[in-house]
N, C-alpha and C positions, 0 to 999 in steps of 0.2 A: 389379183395380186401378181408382182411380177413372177414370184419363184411359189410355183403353186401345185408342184413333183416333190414325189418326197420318197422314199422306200417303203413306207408304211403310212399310213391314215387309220386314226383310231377315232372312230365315235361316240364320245360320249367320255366326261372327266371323274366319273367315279371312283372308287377304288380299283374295280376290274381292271377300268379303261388305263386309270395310271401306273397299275404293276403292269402291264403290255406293256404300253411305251418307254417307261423308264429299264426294264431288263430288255427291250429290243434296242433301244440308245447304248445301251451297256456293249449289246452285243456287235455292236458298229453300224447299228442301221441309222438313219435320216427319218424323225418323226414328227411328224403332226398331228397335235390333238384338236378337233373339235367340238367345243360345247356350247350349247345352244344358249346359254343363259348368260348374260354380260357382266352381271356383279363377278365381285373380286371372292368373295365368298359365298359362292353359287349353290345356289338348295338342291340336295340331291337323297334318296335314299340313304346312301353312304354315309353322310353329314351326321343325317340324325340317327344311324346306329348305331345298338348297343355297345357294338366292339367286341363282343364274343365267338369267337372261331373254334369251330366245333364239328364233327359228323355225328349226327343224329344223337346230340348229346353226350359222345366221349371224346376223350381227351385222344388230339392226337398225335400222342408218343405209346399209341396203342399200335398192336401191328398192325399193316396191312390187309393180310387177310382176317382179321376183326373188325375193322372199319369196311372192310366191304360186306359183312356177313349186317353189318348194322345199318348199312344201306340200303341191302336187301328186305331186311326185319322192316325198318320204316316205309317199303314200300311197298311191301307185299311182293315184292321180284318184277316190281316194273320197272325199275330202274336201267335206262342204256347198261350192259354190261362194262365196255371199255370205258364210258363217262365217268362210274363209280371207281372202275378200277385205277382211274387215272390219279381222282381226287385225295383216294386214298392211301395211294401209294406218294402223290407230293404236297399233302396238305399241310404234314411238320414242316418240307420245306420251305411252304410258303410262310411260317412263321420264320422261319429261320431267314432265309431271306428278309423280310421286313425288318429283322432287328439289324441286318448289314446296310438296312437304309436309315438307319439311325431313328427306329420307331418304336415305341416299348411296347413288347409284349409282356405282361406278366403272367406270371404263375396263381391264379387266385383259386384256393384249393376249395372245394365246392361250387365251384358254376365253373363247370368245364375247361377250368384251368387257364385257356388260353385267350387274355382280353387286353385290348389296347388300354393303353396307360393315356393322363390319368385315368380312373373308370370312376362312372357315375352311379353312384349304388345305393343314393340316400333319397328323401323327398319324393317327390311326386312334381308332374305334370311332364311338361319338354323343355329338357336341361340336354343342348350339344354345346354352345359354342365351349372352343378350348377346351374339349373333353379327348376322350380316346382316337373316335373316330374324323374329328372334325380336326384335330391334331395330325392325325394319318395324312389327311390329306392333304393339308398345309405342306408336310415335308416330302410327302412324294414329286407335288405342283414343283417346287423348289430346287427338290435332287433333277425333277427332268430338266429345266432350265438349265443349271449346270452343266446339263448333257449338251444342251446345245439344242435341246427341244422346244419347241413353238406347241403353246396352249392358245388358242384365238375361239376368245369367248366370241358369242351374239353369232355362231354361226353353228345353226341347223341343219342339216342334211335332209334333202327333198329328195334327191336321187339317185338312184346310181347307174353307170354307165359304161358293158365294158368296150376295150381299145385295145391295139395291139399292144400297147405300152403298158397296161395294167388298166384299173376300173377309176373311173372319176367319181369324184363323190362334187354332187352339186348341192351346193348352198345358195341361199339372199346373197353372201359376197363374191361368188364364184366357184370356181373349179377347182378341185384338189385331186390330182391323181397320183396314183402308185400302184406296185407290182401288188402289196396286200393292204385291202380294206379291213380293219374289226372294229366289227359293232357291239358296241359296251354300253348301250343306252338304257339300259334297269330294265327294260320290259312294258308291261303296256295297265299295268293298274292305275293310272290318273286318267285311261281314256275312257270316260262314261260308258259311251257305242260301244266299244269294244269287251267293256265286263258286261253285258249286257249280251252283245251277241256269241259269245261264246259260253253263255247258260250260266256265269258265275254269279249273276244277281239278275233278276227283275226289274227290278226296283234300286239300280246300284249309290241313286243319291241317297237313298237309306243308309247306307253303310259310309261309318268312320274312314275319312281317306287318314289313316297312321302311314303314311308315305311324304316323299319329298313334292311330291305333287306334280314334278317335270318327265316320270316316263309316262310315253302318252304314243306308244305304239311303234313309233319311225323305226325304228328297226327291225322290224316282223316286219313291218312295209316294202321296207327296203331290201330284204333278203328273199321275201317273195315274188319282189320284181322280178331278180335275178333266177328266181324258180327256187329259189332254198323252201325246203320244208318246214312244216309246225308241226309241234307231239302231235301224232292221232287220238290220243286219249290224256287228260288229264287238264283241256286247256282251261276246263271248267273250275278246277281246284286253286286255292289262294293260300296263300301262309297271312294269318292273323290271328286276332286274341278278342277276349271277349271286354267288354268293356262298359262301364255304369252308362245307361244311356247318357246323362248330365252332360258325358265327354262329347256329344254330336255338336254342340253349345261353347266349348271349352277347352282349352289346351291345356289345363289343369287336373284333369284326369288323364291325358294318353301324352304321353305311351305307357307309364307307369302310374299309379299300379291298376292291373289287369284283375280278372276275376274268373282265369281259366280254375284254378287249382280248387274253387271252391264248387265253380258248377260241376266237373267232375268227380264231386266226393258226393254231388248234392241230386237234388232233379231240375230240369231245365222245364218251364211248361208256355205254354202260348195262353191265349185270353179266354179259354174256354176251360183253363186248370189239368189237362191233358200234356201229357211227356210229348216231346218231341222228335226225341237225339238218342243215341243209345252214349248217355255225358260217360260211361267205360273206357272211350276209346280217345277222353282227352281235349281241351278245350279249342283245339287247330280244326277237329273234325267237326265239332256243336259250330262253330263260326261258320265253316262251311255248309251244314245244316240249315243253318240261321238264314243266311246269306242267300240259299235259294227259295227259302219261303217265299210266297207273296207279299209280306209288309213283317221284310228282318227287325222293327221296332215293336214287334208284337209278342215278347218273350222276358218271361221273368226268371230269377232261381231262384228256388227255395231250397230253404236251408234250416236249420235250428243252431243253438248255443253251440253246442260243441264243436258244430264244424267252423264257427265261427272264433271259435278259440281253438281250433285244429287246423286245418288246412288253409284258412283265412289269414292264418297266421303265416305259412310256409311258403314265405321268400324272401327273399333280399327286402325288397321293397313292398310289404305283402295288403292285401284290401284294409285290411286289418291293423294299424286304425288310419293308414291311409284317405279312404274312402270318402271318411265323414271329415277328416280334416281337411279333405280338399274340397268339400263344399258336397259332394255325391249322394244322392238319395239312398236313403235303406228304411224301408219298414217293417214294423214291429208290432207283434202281437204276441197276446199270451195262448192263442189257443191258431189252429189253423184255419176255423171260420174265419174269425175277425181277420187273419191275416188274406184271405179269400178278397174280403171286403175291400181292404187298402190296394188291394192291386188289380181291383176289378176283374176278379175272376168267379164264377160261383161258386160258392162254400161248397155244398155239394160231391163236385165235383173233384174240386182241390181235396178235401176230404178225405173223397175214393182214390184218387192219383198217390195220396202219400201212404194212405192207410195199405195199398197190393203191394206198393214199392217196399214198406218196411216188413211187411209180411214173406215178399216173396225174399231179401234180404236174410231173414230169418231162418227160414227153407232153405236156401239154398238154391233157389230158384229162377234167381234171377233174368235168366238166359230165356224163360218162358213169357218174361213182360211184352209186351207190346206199345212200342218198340223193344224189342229185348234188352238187357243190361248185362253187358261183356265188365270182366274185373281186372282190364289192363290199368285201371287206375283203382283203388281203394275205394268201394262204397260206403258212405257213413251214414248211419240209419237214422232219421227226422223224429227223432220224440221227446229231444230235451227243452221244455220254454226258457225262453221266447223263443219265438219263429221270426222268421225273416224273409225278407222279399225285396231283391234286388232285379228292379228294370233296369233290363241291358240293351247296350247297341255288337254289334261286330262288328271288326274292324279289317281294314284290305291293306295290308304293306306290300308284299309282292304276290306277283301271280307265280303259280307252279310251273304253266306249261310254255313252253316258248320256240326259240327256234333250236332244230334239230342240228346236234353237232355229234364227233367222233370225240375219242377223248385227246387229238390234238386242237378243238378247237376248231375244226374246220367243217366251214357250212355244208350239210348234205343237202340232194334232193327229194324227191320223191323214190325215189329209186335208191338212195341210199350210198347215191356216189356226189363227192366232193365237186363243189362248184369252184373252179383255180381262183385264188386269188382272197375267197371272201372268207372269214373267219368271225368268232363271236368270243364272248366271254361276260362273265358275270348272270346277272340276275336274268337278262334277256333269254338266257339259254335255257331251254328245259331237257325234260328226260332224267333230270336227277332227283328232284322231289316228286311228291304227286302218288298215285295210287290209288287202289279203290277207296282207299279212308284217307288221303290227305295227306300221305307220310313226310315229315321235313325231315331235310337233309340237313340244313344248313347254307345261311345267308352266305357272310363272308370268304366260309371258305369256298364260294366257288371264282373267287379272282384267281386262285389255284389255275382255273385255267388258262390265266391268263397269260405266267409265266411260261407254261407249254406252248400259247400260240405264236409268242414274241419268237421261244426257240426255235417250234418249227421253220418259221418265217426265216428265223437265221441257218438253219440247216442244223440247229444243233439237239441232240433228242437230250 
């Protein structure tokens, strides 16, 4: 193309990638977005998310130093310090913001408050179009245009290149350069090789892609062209949910509804009727569990009646009677042999797994099972018929660990110092979820850092 400079180059049209461009156009830059995908309503994680903006589940009109205390908590204290520190201290702003671009945020009191308008909060299976987030980005694409911004879909970024003048980012159509590149391309959970060699799965066609299906790495690629670093620890962890196997078949069970809330009230067992997961610590970390088994399709939960009119019940959109109206397998038994039978596990065995579990429940004991059972979620004890038996798959949305950034956003290396020019944002980025048990931060608000890299870029903190 003739005019193929710009002051910024943003890769990748998600959410992250359009609050960068649109508050760097704001701030008088010249920007270019590139997205790999030609449609006009181009699938992206973004698209099909919830719309919930959150740190580790509270509301952020909490303070600052309480959202970093809760970043901490989620992660065991792996978290970048300055990363946390950053998000926590503008992640209202980022709402705030968003409502100055003409985006609803609402106040929905019981799911952490802060979710793009309209929200989708009924039914079952995959409902975006014209919802929250799929709205979001409608009106950001729009506000940039206005700016004076170029979106130019069907163009990929293969590599980057730098120059006295700033780094070229090479595509199929050519050259685009500028003083700052950022890479906003979701991260790298659609690339098979890639969950695979970095120990997140074995076996990772086993596992639900609940993703837009287009991050598939190029931006870790391209950032360690340039020497940028990946988290040392955590590339292995995912954010996902547990799910009726049926959903590996069917868009009618994912993304909603899920069956965390019940395997962690309940027991999680493989085909031999043996616990798997310590399900205490919550259904992000059992999918993780799941997930590096050798064959993640080899796991059921058992449960009985009451957690099934308890915690089954306990969501918005809950298994409960979701499940079976969306066509999802559940079996049932009056006794937990017979229910052994239906799921191909030996009675026996299932038996002994439920019979130590409610005993040691009863004791107090928990903590001594094997695998132990931690009481960060509520254990509800297996003795009321019917019993039940839900085969499950897990499911992979995003990966935790990614590329290594400051909390302006700007690419480190191995050493921990800034590569000029190259920047990131959103889901690609790691250091902010992750942990020994898998801790989430939160999706959305990490375009949070988006609005920080556009300022940097503009000189403004």
């Amino acid at each position: 193309m003739a005019d193929s400079s710009a002051h910024v180059v943003v890769i990748g049209a998600g959410i992250a990638g359009l609050v960068t461009a649109n508050r760097a156009a704001q701030l008088g830059k010249r920007v270019i977005v590139l997205e790999a995908s030609t449609e006009h309503k181009y699938i992206c994680n973004s698209r099909y998310a919830y719309g919930t903006i959150h740190i580790n589940y509270s509301d952020l009109e909490a303070s600052e130093d309480s959202l970093v205390a809760r970043i901490e908590a989620a992660t065991e204290g792996s978290a970048r310090k300055d990363l946390a520190r950053a998000v926590a201290k503008d992640g209202r702003r980022l709402t705030q913001w968003l409502r100055s671009e003409n985006i609803d945020v609402i106040r929905l009191d019981g799911y952490q408050t802060n979710v793009l308008a309209p929200a989708w909060r009924k039914g079952y299976g995959l409902t975006w179009k014209d919802y929250g987030a799929d709205v979001a980005l409608q009106r950001l694409g729009a506000n940039f245009e206005k700016r004076q911004g170029r979106i130019l879909r069907g163009h990929r970024a293969t590599a980057l290149k730098p120059g006295k003048t700033g780094i070229t980012v090479e595509t199929s159509q050519g050259g685009f350069t500028a003083p700052a590149v950022v890479i906003a391309d979701g991260g790298f959970q659609a690339n098979l090789d890639m969950v695979k060699s970095f120990g997140i799965s074995p076996a990772p066609e086993k596992l639900l892609p609940r993703n837009g299906g287009t991050a598939v790495g190029d931006g870790i690629r391209l950032a360690q062209s340039l020497g940028g670093a990946v988290t040392d620890g955590g590339m292995n962890n995912i954010y996902g949910h547990i799910h009726s196997r049926d959903a590996m078949h069917t868009t009618r069970l994912w993304p909603r509804p899920y069956m965390d809330e019940v395997a962690a009230s309940s027991v999680v067992v493989d085909s031999s009727g043996r616990r798997i997961a310590d399900e205490g610590l919550g259904g992000i970390w059992i999918t993780n569990v799941i997930a590096r088994s050798p064959d993640p399709l080899d796991f059921t939960i058992v449960f009985d009646q009451a957690v099934w009119d308890g915690p089954g019940r306990n969501h918005v959109q809950p298994p409960n009677p979701l499940l079976l109206e969306a066509g999802g397998t559940l079996h049932r038994a009056d006794t937990i042999a017979d229910l052994a039978r239906l799921i191909g596990a030996p009675p026996d065995a299932l038996q002994d797994t439920v019979d130590r579990y409610n005993a040691a429940l009863d004791a107090g004991t928990l903590k001594s099972l094997s695998p132990p059972r931690t009481d960060k979620t509520r254990p509800w004890p297996i003795r009321t018929a019917p019993f039940y038996g839900m085969p499950v798959c897990v499911a992979i949305t995003n990966c935790m660990g990614g590329i290594v950034v400051d909390g302006d956003g700007r690419v480190l290396d191995k050493s921990d110092k800034p590569i000029p020019g190259l920047y990131a944002a959103g889901s690609t980025v790691g250091g902010l979820d992750g942990g020994p048990h898998a801790g989430y931060v939160g999706g959305l608000v990490k375009a949070t850092i988006g609005l920080r890299v556009a300022e940097a870029i503009a000189g403004r903190a």
